[in-house]
N, C-alpha and C positions, 0 to 999 in steps of 0.2 A: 585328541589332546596331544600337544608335543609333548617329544618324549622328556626335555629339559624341564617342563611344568609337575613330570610325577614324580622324580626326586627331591627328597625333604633331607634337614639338616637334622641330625638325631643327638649330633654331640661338635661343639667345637671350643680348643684349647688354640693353647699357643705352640706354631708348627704340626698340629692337629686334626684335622676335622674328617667326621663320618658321615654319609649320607646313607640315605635308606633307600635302597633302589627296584625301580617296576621290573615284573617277570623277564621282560625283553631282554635288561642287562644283564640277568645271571644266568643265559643260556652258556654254555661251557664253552664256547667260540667267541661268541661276542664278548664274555667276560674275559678273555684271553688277549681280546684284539685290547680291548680297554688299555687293561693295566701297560699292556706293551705302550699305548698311546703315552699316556699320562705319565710313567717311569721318562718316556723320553722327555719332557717337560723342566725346564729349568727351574733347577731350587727344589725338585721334588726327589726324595730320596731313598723312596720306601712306599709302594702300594699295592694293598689287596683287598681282593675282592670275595668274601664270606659267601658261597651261594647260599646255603642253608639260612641263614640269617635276613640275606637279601640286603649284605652292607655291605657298603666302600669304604676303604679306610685310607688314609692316605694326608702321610708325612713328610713335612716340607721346610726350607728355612724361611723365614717371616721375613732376614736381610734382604733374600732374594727375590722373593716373591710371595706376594703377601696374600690374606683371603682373597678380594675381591679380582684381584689380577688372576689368582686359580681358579674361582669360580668361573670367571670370564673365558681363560682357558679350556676349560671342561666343556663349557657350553658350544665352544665351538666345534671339537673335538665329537661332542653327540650329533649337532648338526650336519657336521660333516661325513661320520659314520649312518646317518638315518638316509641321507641324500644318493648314502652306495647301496641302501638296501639291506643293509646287515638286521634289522630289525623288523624288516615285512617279511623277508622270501624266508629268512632262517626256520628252521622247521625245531619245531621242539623235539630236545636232545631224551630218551628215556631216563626216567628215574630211577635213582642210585637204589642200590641195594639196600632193604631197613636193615638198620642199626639198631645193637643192644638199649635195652630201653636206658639204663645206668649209663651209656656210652653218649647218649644222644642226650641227657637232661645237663650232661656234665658239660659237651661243647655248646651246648645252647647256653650256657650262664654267663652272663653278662661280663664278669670280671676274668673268666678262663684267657681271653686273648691278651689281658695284661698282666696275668702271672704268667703267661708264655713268654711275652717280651722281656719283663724282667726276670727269667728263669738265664735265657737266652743273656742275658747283659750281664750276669753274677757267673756264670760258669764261663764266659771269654775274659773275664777279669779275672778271676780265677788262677785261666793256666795261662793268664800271661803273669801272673805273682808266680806260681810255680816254677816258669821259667827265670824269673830275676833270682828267686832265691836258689836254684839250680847250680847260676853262674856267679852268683855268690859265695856259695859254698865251695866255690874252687879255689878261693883266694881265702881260706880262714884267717893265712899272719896280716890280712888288711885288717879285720874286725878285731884284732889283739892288739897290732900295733897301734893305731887312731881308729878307734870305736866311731869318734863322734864324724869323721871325715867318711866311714863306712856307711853309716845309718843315713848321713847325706846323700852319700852315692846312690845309695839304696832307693831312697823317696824319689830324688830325680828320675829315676831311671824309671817307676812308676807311673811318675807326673808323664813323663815322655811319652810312654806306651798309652795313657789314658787321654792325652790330648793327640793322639794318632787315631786312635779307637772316634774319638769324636768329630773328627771332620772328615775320617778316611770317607763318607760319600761324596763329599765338597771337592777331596780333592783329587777325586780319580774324576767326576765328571763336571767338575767346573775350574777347578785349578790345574789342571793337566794338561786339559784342550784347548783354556786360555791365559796363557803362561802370565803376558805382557799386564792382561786386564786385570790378574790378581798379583801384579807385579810383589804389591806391600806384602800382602799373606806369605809370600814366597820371602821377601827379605824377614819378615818376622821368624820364619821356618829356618835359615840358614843362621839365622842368629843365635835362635835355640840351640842347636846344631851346637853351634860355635862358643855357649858358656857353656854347653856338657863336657866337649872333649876338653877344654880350660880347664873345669872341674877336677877333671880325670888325672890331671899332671902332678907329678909327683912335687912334693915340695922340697927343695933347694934346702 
């Protein structure tokens, strides 16, 4: 049986989807070459691969590339890795050292990978508030003089870090490498840009 026919869809959301994958792919080489594969893929922003579980997980934007074009994608990307061989000659890798039994029931639980992710997304929001409020507190006579022009300053400066935080994948490997083709994103970016330091200006 091809190896595209043993992978099933075990969960899919929007910019989301997991599959459930045959022994072949979670050898520790060949899951290695995978992810390399697939990270390169356009619109995709984020994927891995669970050996213990035997899952793929793998985050993408929907503007850019949607299910059926990733599916399509992958499919090829198997074909083309079964066609070098990675999945006959590979010799199975030894098995990992057991794990506490407490250790192993905890990373097997279905919701553990999404209280990581959102662990991971509340502590970089975090100390980037830390930082605002840092360089806040260097300016007090701002928050005496115009409170209400401060607590703006403030959210802005938030909103900024948080809408950086949310396309910094987009824009390091789709808006960087193609300046012209996300020409708009880029003028919306300088715009921003352009009402914050506006913001910033003292008033007259």
């Amino acid at each position: 049986m091809s190896i595209q026919k043993q992978i099933i869809v075990r969960h899919r959301e929007q910019g989301h989807v997991r599959f459930q994958l045959p022994d072949p792919l979670v050898r520790a080489a060949v899951a290695q070459k995978l992810i390399t594969e697939i990270n390169a893929l356009e619109g995709v922003y984020r994927s891995n691969v669970f050996r213990g579980q035997k899952k793929l997980s793998i985050r993408y934007h929907e503007t850019v590339c949607n299910f059926n074009e990733l599916a399509h994608r992958l499919s090829v990307i198997l074909q083309r890795l079964e066609e070098q061989g990675w999945f006959a000659e590979l010799e199975e890798t030894p098995p990992a050292a057991p794990k506490k039994r407490f250790q192993y029931s905890v990373n097997q639980w279905r919701a553990t990978h999404w209280v990581k992710d959102k662990y991971e997304a509340v502590r970089e929001t975090a100390q980037a508030a830390k930082v605002i409020t840092k360089l806040g507190m260097k300016k007090p006579n701002a928050l005496i003089k115009d409170p209400e022009k401060a607590i703006i300053d403030f959210l802005n400066d938030v909103l900024v870090l948080y809408l950086i935080k949310l396309h910094w994948p987009r824009i390091t490997k789709e808006w960087i490498p193609r300046p012209f083709t996300h020409r708009y994103e880029w003028l919306a970016v300088f715009y921003l840009f352009y009402l914050l330091v506006r913001s910033r200006r003292p008033k007259k």
